[in-house]
Backbone as CSV, one residue per row, in Angstrom:
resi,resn,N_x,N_y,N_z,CA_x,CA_y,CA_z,C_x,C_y,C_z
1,UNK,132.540,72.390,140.130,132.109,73.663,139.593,133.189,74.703,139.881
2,UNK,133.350,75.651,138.704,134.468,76.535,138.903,133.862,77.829,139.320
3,UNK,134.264,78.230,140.919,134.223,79.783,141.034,134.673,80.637,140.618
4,UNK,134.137,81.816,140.978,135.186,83.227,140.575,135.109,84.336,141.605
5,UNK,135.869,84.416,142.154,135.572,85.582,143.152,135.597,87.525,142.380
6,UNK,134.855,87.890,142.045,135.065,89.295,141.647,135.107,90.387,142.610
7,UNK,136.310,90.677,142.387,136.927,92.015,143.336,137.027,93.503,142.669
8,UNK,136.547,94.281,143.804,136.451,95.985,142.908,136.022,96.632,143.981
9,UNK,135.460,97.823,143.574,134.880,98.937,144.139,133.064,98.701,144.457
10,UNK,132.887,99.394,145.552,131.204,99.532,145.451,130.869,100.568,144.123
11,UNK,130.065,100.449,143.527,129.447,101.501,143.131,129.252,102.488,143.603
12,UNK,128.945,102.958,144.523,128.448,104.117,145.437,129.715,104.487,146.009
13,UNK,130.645,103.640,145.497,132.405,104.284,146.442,133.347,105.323,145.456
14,UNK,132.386,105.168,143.905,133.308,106.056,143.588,132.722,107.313,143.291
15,UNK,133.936,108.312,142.560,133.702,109.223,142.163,133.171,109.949,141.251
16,UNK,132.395,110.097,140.959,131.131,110.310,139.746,131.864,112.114,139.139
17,UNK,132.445,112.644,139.934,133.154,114.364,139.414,134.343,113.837,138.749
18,UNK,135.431,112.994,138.733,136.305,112.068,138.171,136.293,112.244,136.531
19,UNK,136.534,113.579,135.960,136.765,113.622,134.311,137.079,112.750,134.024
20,UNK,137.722,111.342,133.931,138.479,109.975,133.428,137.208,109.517,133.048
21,UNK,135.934,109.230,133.719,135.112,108.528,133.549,133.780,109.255,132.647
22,UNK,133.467,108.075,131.955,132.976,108.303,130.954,131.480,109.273,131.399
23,UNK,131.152,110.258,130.765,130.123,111.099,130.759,128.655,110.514,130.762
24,UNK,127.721,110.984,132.088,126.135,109.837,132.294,126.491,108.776,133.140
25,UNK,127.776,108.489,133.323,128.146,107.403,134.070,127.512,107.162,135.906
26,UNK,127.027,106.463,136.188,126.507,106.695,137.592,126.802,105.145,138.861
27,UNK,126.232,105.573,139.855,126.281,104.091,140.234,125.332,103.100,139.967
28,UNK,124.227,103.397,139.689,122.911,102.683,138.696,123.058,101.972,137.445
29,UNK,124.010,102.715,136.813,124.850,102.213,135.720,125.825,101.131,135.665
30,UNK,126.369,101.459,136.447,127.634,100.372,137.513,127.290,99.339,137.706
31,UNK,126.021,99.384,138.751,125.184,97.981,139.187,124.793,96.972,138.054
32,UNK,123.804,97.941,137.558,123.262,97.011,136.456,124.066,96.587,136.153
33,UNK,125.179,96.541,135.731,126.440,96.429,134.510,126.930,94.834,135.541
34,UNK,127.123,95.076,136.349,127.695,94.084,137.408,126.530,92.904,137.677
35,UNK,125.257,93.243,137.754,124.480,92.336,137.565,124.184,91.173,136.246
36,UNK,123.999,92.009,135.281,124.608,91.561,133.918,125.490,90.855,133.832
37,UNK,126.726,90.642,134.171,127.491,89.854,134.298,127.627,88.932,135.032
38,UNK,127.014,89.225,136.552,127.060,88.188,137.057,126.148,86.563,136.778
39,UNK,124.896,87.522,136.242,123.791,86.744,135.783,124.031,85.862,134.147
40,UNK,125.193,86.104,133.454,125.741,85.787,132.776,126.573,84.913,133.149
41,UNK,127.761,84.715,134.019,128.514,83.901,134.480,127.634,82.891,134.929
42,UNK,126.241,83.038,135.913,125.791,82.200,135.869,125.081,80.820,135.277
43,UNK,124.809,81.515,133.984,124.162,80.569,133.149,125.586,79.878,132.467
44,UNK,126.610,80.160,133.002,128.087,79.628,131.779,128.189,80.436,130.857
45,UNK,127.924,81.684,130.909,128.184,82.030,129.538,129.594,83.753,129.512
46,UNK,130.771,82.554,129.303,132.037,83.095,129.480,131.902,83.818,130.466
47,UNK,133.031,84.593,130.571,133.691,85.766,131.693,133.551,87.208,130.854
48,UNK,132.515,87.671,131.275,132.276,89.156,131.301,133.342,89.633,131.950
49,UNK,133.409,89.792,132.914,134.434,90.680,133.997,135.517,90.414,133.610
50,UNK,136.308,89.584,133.030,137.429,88.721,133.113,138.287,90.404,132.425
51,UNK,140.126,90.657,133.055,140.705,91.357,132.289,141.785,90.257,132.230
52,UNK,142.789,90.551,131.099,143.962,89.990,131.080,145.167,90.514,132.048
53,UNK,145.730,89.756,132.682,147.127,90.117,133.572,147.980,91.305,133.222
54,UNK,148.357,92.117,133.646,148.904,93.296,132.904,150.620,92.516,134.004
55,UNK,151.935,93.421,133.090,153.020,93.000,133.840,153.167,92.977,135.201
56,UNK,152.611,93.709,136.135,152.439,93.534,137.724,151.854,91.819,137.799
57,UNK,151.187,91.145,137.375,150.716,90.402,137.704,151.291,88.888,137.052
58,UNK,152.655,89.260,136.292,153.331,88.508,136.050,154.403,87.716,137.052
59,UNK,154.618,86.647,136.410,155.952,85.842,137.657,157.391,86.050,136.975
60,UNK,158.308,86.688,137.962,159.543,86.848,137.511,160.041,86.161,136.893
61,UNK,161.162,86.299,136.140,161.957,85.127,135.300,163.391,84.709,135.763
């Protein structure tokens, strides 16, 4: 069976005054959202969370 470890922030760690983030946004919002997915990964059904590698996370050439 394939794990996944998901790494981030608590909900409750961030900043909710943070103009970047989208407006109504809360940590209630957050959770759920993270539950959802996790409860998704569980049944197999793809990678919610998943982002693609941005160049930091590339191997030199």
């Amino acid at each position: 069976m394939t794990r996944v470890l998901l790494i981030g922030y608590a909900p409750d760690a961030v900043d909710f005054s943070d103009p970047a983030l989208p407006p109504g946004m809360n940590a209630n919002k957050i959770a759920a959202g993270i539950e959802v997915g996790s409860s998704r990964c569980a049944i197999g059904d793809g990678t919610p969370n998943s982002a693609p590698s941005g160049p930091i996370m590339r191997s030199p050439r």
